[in-house]
C-alpha positions as CSV (number, residue, x, y, z in Angstrom):
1,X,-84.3,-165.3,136.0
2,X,-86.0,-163.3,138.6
3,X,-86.1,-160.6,136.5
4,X,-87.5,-161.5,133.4
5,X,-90.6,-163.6,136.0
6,X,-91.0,-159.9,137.6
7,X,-91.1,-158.2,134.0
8,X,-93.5,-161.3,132.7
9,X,-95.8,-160.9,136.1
10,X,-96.3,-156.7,135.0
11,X,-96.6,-157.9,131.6
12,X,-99.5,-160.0,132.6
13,X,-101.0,-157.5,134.9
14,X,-100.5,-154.4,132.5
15,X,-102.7,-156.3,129.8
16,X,-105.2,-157.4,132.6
17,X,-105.7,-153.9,133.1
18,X,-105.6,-152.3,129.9
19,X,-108.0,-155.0,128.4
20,X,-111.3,-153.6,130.0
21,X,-109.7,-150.7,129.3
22,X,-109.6,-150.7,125.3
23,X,-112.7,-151.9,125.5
24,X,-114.0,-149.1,126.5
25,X,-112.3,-147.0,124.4
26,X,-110.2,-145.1,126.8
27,X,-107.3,-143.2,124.7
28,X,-104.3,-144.6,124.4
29,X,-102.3,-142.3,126.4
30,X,-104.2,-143.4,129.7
31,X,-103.8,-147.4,128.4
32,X,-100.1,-147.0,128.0
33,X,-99.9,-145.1,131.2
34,X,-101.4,-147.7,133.4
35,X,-99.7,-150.3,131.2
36,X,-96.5,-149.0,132.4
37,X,-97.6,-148.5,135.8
38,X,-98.2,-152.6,136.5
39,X,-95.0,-153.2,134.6
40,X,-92.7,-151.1,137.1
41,X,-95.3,-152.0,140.4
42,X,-93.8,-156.1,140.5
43,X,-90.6,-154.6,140.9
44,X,-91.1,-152.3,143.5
45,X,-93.6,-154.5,146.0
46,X,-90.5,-157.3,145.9
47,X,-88.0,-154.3,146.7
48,X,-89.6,-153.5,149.6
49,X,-90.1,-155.2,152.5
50,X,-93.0,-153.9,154.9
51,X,-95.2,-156.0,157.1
52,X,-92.9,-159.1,158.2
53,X,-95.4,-161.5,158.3
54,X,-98.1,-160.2,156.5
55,X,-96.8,-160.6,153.0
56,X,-100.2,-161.2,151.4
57,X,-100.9,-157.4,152.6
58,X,-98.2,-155.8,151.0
59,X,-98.7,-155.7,147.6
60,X,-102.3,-154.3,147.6
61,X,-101.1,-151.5,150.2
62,X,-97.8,-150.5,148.1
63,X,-100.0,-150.8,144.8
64,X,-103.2,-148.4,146.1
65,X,-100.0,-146.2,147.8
66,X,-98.3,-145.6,144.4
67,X,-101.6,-145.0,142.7
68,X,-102.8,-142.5,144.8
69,X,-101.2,-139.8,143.0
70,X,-102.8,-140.8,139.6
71,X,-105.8,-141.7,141.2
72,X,-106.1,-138.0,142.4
73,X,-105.1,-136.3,139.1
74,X,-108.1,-138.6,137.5
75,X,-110.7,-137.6,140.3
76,X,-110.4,-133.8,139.2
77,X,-112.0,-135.1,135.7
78,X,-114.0,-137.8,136.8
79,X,-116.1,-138.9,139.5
80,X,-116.3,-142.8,138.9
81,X,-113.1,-143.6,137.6
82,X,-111.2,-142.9,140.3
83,X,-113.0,-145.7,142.5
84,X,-112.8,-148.5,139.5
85,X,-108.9,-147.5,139.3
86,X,-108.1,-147.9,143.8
87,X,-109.9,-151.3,143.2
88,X,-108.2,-152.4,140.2
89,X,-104.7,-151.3,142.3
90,X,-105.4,-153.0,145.4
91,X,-106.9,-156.8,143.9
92,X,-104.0,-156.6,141.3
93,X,-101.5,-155.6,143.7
94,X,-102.4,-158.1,145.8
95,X,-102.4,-160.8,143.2
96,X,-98.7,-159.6,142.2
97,X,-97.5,-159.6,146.0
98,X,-99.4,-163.2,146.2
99,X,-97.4,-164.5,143.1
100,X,-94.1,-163.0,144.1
101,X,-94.4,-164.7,147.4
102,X,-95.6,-168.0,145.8
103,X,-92.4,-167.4,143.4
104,X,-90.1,-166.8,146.0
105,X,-89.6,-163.5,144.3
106,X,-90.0,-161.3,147.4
């Protein structure tokens, strides 16, 4: 059961992101890629287990941390995405590291 809630949760937060994202016709390529990226990120912010405490905190941090890679690659191209894509990582993170410790999933 835990499973298929951490799938659903990256479900949910892939099509929050790629939404905005079709709308403005991005290509498909970069919708599927960040897609897949809030599909695997549930999974890997209730794996680990930083902060004690401070659970609210470690989903945003783990989510901007796994981006930063991408995030780089994208600034090369393009000034103002890069800044639209840390903030998307770090309020949905944090909303995924919220739900999983609301869910118990973490």
């Amino acid at each position: 059961m835990n499973f298929l809630l951490t799938l659903l949760i990256g479900i949910v937060a892939g099509v929050i992101d790629v939404l905005p994202m079709i709308k403005m016709k991005v290509d498909k390529y970069s919708c599927l890629s960040a897609f897949i990226y809030y599909l695997i990120i549930p999974f890997i912010i209730f794996g680990i287990n930083w902060f004690g405490n401070l659970w609210w905190l470690r989903g945003g941090v783990v989510s901007i941390l796994m981006a930063m890679p991408i995030i780089i690659l994208v600034a090369k191209e393009d000034k103002k995405s890069p800044i639209a894509m840390a903030f998307m990582s770090i309020i949905l993170g944090s909303m995924i590291g919220i739900l999983g410790n609301v869910l118990n999933l973490m």
